[in-house]
C-alpha angles and dihedrals in degrees: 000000000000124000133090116229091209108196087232126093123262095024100153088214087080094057106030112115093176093080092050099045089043093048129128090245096043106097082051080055107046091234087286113166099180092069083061104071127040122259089233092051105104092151107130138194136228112244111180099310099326123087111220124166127271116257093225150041104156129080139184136233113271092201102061114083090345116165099201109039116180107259090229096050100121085199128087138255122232120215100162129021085245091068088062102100106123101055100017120219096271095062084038118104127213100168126018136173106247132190103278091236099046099051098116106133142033 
């Protein structure tokens, strides 16, 4: 998923629907934008003059299947589920519900 959710105001990312609609995951989606953002978010974004909400509040581990891992990442990458042995796949997140104003990666 591409976008950057910058902390600061009019940053286009927040608003952005393309990157969602032209995701990876999208056609197992429908398309759909509202799964994208969590239904307690009510967190919102200036654009121009106008406040809008923000399109996302879920993230995914960066770590799991990730092409460009920071070379000074102490942590793993994931490429099969096999490789998930610390932590196992049970302590091992895909999705999860981030702060509105820190999603910037996977």
């Amino acid at each position: 998923m591409w976008g950057w959710l910058d902390p600061g105001e009019n940053w286009p990312d927040k608003t952005n629907t393309v990157y969602l609609t032209e995701s990876l995951l999208a056609p197992y989606l429908a398309r759909s934008i509202p799964v994208w953002r969590c239904p307690g978010d009510r967190s919102t974004t200036r654009f121009g003059s106008v406040r809008l909400p923000r399109v996302r509040s879920y993230a995914m581990n960066n770590f799991l299947n990730s092409l460009n891992p920071e070379p000074w990442d102490p942590f793993d990458v994931f490429r099969r589920r096999t490789d998930m042995i610390r932590p196992g796949p049970s302590m091992t997140f895909v999705f999860i519900d981030e702060r509105e104003d820190s999603i910037q990666d996977g």
